[in-house]
Backbone as JSON Lines, residues from 0, in Angstrom:
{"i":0,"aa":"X","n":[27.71,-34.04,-17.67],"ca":[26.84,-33.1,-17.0],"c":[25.71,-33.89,-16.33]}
{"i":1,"aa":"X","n":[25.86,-33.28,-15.51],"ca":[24.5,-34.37,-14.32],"c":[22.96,-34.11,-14.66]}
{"i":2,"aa":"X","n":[22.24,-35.25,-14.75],"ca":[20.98,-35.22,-15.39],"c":[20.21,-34.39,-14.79]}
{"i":3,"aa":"X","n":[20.37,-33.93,-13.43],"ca":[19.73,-33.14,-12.78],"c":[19.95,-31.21,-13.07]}
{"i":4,"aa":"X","n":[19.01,-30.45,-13.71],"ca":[19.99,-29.34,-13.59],"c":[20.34,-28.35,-12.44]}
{"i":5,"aa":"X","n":[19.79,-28.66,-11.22],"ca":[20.03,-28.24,-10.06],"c":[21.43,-28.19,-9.82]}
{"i":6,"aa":"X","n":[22.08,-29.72,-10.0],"ca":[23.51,-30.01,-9.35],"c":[24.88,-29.68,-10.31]}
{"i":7,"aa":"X","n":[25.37,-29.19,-9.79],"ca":[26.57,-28.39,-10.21],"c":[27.71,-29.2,-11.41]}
{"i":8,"aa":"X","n":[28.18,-29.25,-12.71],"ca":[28.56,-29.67,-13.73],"c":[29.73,-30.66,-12.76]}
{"i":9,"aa":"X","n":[30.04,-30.73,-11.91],"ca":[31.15,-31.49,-11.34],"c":[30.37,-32.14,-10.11]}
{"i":10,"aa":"X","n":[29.21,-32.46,-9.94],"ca":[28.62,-33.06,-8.96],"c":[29.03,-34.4,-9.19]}
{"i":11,"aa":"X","n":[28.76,-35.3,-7.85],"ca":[29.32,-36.46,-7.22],"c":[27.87,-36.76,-6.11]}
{"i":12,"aa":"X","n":[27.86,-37.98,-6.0],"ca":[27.41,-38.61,-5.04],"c":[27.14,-37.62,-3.56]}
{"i":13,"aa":"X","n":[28.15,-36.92,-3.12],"ca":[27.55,-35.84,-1.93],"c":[26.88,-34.57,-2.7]}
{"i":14,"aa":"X","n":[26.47,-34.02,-3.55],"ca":[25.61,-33.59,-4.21],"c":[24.12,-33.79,-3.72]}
{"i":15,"aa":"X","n":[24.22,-35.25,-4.32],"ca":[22.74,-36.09,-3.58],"c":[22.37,-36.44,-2.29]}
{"i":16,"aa":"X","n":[23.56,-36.71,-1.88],"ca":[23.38,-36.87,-0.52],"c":[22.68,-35.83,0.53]}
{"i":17,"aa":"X","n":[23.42,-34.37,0.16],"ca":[23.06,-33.56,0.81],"c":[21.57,-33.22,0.21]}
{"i":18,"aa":"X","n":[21.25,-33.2,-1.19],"ca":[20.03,-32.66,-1.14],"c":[18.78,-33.5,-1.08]}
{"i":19,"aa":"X","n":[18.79,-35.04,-0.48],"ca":[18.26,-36.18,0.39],"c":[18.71,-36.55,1.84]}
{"i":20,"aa":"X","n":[18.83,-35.37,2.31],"ca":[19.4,-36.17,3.74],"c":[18.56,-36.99,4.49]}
{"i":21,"aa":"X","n":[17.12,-37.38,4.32],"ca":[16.74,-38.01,5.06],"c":[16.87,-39.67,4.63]}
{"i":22,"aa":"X","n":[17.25,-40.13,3.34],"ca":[17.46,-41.02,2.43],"c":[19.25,-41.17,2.94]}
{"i":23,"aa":"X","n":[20.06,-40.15,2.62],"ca":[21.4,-40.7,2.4],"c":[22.24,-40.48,3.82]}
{"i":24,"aa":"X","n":[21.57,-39.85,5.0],"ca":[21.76,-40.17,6.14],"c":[21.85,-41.31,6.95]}
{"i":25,"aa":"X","n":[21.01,-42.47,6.7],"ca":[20.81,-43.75,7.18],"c":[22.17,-44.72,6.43]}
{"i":26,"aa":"X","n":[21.85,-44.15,4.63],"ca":[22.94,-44.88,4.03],"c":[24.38,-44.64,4.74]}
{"i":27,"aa":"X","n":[24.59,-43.49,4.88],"ca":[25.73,-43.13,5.56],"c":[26.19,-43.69,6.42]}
{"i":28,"aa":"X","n":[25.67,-43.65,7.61],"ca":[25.38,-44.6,9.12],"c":[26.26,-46.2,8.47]}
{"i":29,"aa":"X","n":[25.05,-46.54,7.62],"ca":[25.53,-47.9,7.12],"c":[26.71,-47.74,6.58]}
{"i":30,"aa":"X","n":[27.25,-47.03,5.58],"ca":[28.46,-47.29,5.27],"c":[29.47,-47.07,5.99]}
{"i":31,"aa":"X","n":[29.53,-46.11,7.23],"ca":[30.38,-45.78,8.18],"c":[30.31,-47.16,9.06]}
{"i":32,"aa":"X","n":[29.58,-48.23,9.25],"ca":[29.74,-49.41,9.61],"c":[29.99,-50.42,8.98]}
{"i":33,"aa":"X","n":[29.68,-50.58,7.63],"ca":[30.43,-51.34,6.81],"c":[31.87,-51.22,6.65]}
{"i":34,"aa":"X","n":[32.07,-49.86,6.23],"ca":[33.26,-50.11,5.87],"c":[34.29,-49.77,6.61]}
{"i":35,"aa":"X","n":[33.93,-49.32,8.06],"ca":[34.93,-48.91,8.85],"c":[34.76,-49.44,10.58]}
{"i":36,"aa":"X","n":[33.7,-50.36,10.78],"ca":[33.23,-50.51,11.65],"c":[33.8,-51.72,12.0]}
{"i":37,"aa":"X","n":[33.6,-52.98,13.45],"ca":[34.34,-54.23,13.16],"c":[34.16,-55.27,12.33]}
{"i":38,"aa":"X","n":[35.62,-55.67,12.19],"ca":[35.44,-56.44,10.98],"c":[36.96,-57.14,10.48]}
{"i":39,"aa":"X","n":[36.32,-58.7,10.41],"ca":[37.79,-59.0,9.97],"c":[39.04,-58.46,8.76]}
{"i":40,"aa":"X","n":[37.93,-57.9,8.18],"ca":[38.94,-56.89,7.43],"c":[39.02,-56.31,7.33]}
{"i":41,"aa":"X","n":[40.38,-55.29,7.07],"ca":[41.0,-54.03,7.72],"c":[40.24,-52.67,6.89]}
{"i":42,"aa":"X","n":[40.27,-51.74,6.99],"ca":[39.37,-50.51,6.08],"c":[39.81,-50.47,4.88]}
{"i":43,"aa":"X","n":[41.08,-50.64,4.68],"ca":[41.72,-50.97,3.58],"c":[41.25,-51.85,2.74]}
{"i":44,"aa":"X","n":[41.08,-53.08,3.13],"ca":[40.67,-54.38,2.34],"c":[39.45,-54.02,1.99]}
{"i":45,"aa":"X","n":[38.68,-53.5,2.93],"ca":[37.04,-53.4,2.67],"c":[36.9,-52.3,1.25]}
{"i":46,"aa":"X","n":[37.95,-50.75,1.09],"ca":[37.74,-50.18,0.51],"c":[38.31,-50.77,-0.93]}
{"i":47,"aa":"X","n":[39.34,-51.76,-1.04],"ca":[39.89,-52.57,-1.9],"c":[38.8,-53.62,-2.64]}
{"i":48,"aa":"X","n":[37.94,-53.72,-1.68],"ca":[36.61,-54.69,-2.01],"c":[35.59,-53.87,-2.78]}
{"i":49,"aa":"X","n":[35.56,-52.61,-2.08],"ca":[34.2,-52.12,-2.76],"c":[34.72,-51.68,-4.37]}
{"i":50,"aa":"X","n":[36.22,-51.18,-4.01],"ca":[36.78,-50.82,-5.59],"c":[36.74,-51.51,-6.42]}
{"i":51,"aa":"X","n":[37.26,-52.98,-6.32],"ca":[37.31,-53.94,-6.85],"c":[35.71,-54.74,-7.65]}
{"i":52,"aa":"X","n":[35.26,-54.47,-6.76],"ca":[33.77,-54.76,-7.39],"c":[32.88,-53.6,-8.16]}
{"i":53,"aa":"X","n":[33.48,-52.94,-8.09],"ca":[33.07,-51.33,-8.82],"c":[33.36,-51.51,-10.14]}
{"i":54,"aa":"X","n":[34.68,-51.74,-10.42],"ca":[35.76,-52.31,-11.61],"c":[35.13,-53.23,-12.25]}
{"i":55,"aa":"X","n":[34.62,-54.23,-11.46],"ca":[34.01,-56.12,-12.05],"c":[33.08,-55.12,-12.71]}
{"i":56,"aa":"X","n":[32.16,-54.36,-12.71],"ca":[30.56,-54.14,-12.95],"c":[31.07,-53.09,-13.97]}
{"i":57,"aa":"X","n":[32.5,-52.65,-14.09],"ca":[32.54,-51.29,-14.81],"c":[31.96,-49.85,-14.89]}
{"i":58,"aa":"X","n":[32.52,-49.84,-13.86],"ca":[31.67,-48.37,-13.27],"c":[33.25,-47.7,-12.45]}
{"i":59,"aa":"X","n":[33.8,-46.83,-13.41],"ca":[34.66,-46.27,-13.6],"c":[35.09,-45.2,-12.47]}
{"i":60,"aa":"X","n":[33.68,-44.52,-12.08],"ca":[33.61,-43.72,-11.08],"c":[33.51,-43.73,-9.66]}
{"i":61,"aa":"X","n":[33.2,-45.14,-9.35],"ca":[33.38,-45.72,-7.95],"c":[34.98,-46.59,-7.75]}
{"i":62,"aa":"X","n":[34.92,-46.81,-8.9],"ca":[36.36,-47.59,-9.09],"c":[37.14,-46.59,-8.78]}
{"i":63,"aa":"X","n":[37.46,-45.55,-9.1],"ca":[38.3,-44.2,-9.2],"c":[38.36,-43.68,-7.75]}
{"i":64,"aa":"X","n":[36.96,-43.52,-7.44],"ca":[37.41,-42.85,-5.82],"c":[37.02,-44.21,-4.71]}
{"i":65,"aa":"X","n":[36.9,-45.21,-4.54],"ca":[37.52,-45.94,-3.7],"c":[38.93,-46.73,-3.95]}
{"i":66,"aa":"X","n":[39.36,-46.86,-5.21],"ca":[41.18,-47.53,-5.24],"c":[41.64,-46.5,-4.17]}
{"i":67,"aa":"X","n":[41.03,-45.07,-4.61],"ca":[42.05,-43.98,-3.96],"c":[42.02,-44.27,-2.42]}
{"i":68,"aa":"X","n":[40.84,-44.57,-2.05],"ca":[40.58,-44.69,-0.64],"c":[41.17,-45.58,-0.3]}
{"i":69,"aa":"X","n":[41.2,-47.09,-0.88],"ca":[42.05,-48.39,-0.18],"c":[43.43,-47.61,-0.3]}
{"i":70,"aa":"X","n":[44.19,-46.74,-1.57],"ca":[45.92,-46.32,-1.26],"c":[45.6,-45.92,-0.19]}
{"i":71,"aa":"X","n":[44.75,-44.54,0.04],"ca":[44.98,-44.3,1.5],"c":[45.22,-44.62,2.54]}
{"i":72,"aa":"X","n":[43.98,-45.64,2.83],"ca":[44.48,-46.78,4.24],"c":[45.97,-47.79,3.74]}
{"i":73,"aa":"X","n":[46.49,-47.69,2.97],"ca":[47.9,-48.08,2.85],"c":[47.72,-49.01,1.72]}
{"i":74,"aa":"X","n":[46.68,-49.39,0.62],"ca":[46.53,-50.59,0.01],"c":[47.89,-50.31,-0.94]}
{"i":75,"aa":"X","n":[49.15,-51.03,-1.71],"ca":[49.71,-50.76,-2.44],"c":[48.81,-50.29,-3.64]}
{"i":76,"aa":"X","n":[49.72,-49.45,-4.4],"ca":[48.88,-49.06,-5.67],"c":[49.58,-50.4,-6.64]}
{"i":77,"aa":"X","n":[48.39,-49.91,-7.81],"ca":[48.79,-51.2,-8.3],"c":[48.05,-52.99,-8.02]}
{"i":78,"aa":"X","n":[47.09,-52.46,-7.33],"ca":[46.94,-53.91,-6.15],"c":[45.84,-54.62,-7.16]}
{"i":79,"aa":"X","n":[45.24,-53.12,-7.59],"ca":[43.77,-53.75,-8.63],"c":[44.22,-54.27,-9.88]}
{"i":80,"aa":"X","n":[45.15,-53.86,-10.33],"ca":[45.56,-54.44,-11.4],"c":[45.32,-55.62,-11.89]}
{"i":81,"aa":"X","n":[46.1,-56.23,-11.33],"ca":[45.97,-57.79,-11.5],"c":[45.61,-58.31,-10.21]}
{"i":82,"aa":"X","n":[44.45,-58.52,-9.69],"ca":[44.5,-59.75,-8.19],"c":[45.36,-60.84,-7.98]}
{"i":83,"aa":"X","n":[45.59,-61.78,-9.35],"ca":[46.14,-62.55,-8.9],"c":[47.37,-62.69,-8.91]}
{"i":84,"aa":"X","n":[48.48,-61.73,-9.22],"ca":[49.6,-61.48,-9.21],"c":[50.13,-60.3,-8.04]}
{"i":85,"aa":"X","n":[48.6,-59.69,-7.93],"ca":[49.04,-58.51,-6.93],"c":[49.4,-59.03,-5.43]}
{"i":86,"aa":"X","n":[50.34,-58.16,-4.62],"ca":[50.9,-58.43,-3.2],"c":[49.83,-58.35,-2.42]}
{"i":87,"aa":"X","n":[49.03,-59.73,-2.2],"ca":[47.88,-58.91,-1.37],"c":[48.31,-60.5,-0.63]}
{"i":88,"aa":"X","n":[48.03,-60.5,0.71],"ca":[47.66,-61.79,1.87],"c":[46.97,-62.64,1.26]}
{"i":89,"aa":"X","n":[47.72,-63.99,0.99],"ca":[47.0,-65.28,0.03],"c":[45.32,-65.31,0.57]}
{"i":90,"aa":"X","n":[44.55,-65.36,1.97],"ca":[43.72,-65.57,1.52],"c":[42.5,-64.27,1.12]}
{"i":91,"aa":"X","n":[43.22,-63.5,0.86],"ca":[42.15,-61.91,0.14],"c":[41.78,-62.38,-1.44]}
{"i":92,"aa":"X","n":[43.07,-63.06,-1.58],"ca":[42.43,-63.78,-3.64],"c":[41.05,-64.26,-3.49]}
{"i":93,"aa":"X","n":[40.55,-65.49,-2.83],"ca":[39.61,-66.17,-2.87],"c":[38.48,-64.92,-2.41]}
{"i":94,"aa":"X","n":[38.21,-64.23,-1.69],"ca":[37.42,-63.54,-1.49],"c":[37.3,-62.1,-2.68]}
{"i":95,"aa":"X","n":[38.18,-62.05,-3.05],"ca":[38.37,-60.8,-4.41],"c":[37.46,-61.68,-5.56]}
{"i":96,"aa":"X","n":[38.24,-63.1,-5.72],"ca":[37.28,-63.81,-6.78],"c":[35.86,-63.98,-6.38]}
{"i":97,"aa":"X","n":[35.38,-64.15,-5.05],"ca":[34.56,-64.81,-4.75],"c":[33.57,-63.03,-5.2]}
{"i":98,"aa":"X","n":[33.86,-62.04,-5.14],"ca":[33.42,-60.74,-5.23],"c":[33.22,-60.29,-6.6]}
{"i":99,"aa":"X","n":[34.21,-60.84,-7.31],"ca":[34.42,-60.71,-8.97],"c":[32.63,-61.65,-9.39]}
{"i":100,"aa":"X","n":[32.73,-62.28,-8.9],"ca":[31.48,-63.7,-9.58],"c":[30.28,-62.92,-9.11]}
{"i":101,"aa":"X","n":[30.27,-62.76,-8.38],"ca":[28.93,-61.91,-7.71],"c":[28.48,-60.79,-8.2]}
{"i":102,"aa":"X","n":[29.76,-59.46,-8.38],"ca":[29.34,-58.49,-9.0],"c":[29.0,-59.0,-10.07]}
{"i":103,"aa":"X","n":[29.5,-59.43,-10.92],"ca":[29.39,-59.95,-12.36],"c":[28.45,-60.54,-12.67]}
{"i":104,"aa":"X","n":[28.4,-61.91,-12.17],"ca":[27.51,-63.2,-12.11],"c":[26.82,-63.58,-10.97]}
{"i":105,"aa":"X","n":[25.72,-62.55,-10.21],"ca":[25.49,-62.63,-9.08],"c":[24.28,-64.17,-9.15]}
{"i":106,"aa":"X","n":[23.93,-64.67,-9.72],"ca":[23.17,-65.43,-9.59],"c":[24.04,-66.69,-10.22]}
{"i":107,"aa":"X","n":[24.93,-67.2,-10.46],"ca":[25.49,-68.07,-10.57],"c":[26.39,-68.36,-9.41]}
{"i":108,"aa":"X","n":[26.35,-67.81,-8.21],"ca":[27.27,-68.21,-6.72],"c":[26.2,-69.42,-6.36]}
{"i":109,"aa":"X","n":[27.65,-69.93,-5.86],"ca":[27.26,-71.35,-5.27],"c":[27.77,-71.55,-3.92]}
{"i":110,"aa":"X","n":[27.58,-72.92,-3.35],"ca":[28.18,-73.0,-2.04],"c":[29.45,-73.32,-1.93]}
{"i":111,"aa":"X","n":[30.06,-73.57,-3.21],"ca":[31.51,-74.12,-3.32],"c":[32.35,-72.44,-3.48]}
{"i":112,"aa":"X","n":[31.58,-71.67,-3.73],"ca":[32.31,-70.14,-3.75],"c":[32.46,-69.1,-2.43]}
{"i":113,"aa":"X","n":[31.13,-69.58,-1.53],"ca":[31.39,-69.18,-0.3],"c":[32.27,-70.12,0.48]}
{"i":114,"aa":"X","n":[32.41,-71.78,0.12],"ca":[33.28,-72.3,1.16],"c":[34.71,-72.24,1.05]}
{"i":115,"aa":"X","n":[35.11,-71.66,-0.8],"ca":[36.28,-71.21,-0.59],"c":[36.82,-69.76,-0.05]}
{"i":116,"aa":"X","n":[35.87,-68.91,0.63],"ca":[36.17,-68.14,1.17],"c":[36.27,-68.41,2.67]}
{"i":117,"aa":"X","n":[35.31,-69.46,3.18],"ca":[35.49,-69.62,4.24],"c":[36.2,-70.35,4.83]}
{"i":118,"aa":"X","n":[37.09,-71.01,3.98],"ca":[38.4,-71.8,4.13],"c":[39.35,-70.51,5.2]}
{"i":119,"aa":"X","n":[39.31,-69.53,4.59],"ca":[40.61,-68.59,4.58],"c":[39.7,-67.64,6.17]}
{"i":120,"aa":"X","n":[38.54,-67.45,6.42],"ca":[37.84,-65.9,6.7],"c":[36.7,-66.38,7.49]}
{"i":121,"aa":"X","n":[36.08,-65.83,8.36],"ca":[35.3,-66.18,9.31],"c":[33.89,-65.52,8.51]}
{"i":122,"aa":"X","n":[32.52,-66.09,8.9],"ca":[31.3,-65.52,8.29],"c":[31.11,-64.44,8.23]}
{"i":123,"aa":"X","n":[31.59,-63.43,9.06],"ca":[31.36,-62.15,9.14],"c":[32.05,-61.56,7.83]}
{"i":124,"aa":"X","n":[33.62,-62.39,7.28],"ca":[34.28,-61.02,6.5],"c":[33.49,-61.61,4.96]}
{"i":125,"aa":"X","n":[32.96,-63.06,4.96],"ca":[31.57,-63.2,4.05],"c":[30.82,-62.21,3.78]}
{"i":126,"aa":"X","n":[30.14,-62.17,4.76],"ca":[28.84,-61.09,4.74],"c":[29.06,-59.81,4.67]}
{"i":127,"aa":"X","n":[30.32,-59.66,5.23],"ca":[30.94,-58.05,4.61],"c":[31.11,-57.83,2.93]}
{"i":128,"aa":"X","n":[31.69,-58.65,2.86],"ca":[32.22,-58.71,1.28],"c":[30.75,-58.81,0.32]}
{"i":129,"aa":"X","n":[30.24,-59.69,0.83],"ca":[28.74,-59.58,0.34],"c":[28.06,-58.03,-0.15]}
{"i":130,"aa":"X","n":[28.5,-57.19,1.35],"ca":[27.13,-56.29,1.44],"c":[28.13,-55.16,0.66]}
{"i":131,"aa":"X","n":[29.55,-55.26,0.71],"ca":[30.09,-54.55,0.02],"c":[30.34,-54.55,-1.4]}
{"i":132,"aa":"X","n":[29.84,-55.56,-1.97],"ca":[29.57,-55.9,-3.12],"c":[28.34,-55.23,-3.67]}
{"i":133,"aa":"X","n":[27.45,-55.56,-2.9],"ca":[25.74,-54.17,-2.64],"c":[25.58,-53.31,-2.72]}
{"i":134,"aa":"X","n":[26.64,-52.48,-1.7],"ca":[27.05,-51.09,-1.59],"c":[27.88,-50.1,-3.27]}
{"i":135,"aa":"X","n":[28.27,-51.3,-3.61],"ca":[29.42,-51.18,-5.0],"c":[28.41,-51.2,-6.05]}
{"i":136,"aa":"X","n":[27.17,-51.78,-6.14],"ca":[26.31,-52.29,-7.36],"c":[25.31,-50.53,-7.1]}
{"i":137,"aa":"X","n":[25.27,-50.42,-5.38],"ca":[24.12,-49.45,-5.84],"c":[24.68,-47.98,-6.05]}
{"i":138,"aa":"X","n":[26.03,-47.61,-5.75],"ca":[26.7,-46.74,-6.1],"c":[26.93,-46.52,-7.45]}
{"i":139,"aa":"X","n":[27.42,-47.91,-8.42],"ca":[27.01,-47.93,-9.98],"c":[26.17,-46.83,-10.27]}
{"i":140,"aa":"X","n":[24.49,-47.37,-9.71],"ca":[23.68,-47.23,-10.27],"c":[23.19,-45.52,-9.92]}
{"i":141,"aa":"X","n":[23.61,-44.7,-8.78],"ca":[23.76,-43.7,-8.38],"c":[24.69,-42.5,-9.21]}
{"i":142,"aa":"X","n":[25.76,-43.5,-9.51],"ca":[26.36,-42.64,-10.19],"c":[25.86,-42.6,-11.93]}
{"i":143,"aa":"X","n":[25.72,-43.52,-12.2],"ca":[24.91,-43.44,-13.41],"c":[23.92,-42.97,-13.86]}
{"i":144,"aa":"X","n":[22.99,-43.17,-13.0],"ca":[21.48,-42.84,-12.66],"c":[21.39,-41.31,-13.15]}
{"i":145,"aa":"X","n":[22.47,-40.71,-11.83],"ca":[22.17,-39.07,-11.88],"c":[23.35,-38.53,-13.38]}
{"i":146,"aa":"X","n":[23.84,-39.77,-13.75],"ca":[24.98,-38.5,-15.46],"c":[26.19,-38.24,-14.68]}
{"i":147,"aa":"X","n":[26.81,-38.48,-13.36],"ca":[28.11,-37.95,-13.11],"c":[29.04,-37.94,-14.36]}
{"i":148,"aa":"X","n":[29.57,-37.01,-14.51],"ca":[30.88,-37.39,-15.25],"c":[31.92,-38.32,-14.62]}
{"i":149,"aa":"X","n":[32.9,-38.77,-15.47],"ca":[33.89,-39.26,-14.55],"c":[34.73,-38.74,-13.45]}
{"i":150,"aa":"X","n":[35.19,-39.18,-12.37],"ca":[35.67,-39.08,-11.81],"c":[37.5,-38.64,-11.73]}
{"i":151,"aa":"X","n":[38.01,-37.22,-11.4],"ca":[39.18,-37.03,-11.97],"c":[39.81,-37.49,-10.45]}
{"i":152,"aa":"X","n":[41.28,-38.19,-10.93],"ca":[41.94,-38.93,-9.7],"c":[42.43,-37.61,-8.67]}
{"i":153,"aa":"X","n":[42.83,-37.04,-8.98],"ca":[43.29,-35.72,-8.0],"c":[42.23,-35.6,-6.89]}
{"i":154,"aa":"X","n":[41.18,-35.4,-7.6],"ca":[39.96,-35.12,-6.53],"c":[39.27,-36.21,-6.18]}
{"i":155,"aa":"X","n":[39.47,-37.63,-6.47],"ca":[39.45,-38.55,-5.76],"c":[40.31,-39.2,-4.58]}
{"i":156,"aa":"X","n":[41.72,-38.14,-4.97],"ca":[42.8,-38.56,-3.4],"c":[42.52,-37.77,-2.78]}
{"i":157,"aa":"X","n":[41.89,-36.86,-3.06],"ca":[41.61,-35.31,-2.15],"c":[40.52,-36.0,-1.12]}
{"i":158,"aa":"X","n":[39.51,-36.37,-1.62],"ca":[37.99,-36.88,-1.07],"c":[38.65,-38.42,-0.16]}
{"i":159,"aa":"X","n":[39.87,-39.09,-0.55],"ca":[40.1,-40.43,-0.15],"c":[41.1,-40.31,1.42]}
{"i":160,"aa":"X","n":[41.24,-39.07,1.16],"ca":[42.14,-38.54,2.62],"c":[41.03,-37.73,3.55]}
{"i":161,"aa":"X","n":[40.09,-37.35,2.84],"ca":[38.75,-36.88,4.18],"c":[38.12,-38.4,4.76]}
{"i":162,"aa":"X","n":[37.74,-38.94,3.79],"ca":[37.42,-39.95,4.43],"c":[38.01,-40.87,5.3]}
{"i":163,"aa":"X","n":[39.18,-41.35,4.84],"ca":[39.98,-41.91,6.19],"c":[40.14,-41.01,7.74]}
{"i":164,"aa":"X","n":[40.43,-39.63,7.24],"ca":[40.0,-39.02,8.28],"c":[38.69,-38.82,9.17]}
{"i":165,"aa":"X","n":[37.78,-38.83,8.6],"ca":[36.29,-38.58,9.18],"c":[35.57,-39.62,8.99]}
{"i":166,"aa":"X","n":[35.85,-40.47,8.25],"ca":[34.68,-41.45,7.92],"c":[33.54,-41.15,6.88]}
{"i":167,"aa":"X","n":[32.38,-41.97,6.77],"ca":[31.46,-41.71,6.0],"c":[30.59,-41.15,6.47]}
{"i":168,"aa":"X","n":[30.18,-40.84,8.14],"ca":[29.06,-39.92,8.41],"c":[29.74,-39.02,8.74]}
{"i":169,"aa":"X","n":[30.65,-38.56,9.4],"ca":[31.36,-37.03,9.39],"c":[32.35,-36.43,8.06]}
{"i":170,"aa":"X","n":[31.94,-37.12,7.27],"ca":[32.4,-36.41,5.74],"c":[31.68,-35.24,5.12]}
{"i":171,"aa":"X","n":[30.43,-35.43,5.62],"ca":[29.0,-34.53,5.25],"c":[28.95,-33.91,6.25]}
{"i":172,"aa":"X","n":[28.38,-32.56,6.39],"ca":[28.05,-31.74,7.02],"c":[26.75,-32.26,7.74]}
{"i":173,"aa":"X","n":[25.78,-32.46,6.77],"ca":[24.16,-32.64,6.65],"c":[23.75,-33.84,7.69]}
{"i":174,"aa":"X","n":[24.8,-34.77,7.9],"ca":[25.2,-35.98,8.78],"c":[25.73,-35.97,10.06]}
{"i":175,"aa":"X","n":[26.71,-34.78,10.1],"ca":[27.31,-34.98,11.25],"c":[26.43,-34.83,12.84]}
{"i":176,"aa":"X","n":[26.69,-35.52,13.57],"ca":[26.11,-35.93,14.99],"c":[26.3,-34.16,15.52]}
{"i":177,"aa":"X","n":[27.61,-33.51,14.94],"ca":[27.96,-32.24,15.6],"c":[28.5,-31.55,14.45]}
{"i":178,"aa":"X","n":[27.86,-30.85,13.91],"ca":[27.78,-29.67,12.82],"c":[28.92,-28.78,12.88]}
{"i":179,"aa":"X","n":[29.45,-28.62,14.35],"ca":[30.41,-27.69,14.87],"c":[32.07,-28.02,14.67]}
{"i":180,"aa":"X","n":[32.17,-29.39,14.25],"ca":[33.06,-29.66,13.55],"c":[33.48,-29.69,12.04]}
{"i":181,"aa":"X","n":[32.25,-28.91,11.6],"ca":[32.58,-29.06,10.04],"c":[34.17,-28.38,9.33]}
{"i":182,"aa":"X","n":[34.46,-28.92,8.68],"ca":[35.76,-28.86,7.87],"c":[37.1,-29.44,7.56]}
């Protein structure tokens, strides 16, 4: 039950959003460019990143509805499982690990952890992975913060197929550029 008693026993992250739009509007913006905007890696990978680092930190509920989002954009299921056995493009390992250390052990990265990413990946899908690692730590703390319950998978593929469809600022009503498309 959500710490707040305003928000409804099954509230989520757009809960808050909507009743901060001047706060989770901007975030929005940003995540609709993070994670879907250009970028050497595909929406998939990025949503595979933020899941994946959701997982490292143990936070069950971001883990839950972005895996769903990377199946969507096509990630095999199964992919989080194991990284290093999973079918993913040899150089996505080094950057999954390089994401694992950070969420985890963010102050123990070194330059030998970014240059094995940059062996494989240009600075940009760095600094992506970086900020999506950011995006993953403060969602943790959002979802925690406010008491969500966990996250049930049904209604995380439900929410993981709007978003590939609309993105992160036309997912919300409270966001959209044109209101007149809502639904």
């Amino acid at each position: 039950m959500p710490f707040l008693d305003d928000l409804p026993d099954n509230a989520g992250p757009p809960a808050v959003f909507k009743r901060f739009p001047e706060a989770y509007g901007p975030f929005s913006e940003m995540s609709q460019a993070l994670m879907n905007g250009p970028s050497p890696l595909s929406p998939g990978e990025r949503e595979l990143i933020l899941a994946f680092a959701a997982g490292a930190m143990g936070c069950q509920f971001v883990l839950t509805g972005h895996s769903e989002a990377a199946y969507a954009w096509g990630i095999p299921r199964g992919t989080l499982d194991d990284i290093d056995s999973a079918e993913v493009d040899a150089p996505l390992k080094p950057l999954l690990h390089f994401v694992r250390k950070l969420a985890v052990t963010p102050n123990d990265m070194t330059q030998a952890d970014a240059d094995a990413v940059l062996a494989h990946w240009p600075a940009q899908a760095l600094h992506d992975a970086v900020a999506i690692t950011g995006r993953a730590a403060f969602m943790q703390r959002l979802t925690a913060g406010m008491g969500f319950a966990p996250l049930d998978v049904e209604v995380a593929r439900t929410h993981a197929k709007k978003r590939v469809e609309k993105g992160y600022v036309n997912l919300y009503s409270a966001f959209r550029k044109d209101p007149a498309k809502d639904g």
